[in-house]
C-alpha positions in Angstrom: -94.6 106.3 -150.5 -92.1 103.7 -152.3 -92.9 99.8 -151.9 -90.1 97.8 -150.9 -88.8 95.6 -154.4 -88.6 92.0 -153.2 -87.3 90.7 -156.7 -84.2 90.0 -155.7 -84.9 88.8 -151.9 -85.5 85.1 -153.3 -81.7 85.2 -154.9 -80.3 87.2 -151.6 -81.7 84.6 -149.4 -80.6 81.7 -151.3 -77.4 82.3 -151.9 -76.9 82.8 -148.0 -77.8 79.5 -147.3 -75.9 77.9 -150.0 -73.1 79.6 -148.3 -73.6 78.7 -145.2 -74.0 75.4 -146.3 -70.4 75.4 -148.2 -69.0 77.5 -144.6 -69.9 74.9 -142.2 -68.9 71.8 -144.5 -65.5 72.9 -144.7 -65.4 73.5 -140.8 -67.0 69.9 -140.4 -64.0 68.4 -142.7 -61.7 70.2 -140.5 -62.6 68.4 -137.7 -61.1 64.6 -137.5 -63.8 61.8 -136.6 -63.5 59.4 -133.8 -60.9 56.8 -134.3 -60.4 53.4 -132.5 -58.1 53.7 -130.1 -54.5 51.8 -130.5 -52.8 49.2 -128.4 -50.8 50.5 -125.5 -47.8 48.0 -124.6 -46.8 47.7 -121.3 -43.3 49.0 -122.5 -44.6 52.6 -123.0 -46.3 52.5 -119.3 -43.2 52.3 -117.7 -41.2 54.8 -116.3 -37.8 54.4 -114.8 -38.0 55.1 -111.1 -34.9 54.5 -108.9 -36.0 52.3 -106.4 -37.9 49.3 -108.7 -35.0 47.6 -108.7 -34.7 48.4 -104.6 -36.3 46.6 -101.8 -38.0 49.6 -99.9 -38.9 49.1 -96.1 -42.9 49.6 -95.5 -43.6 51.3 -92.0 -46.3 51.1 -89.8 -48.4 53.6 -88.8 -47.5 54.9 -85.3 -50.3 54.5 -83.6 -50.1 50.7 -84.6 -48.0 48.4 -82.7 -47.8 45.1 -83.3 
């Protein structure tokens, strides 16, 4: 029966880590890290509705009468 060669297993092995190393650097660059977040003005909150400008008429609940 044949023994199993193992010369080259050291050379197999490290060469898959090395590129498994390189494979998940390059997915770890793709990735952006945290940034601070920016300023929001109060100008870009706003949204144009129709009745800001409008006084609007609040009603009671019906089973409230005052």
């Amino acid at each position: 029966m044949p023994q199993l060669d193992t010369s080259t297993w050291f050379i197999v092995i490290l060469s898959m880590l090395l590129s498994l190393f390189t494979l998940m650097q390059m997915k770890f660059l793709k990735h952006s890290s945290f940034s601070l977040p920016q300023p929001i003005t109060e100008s870009k909150l706003k949204h144009p509705t129709p009745w800001e400008m409008k006084w609007t008429k609040t009603y009671l609940p019906h089973s409230l009468h005052l």
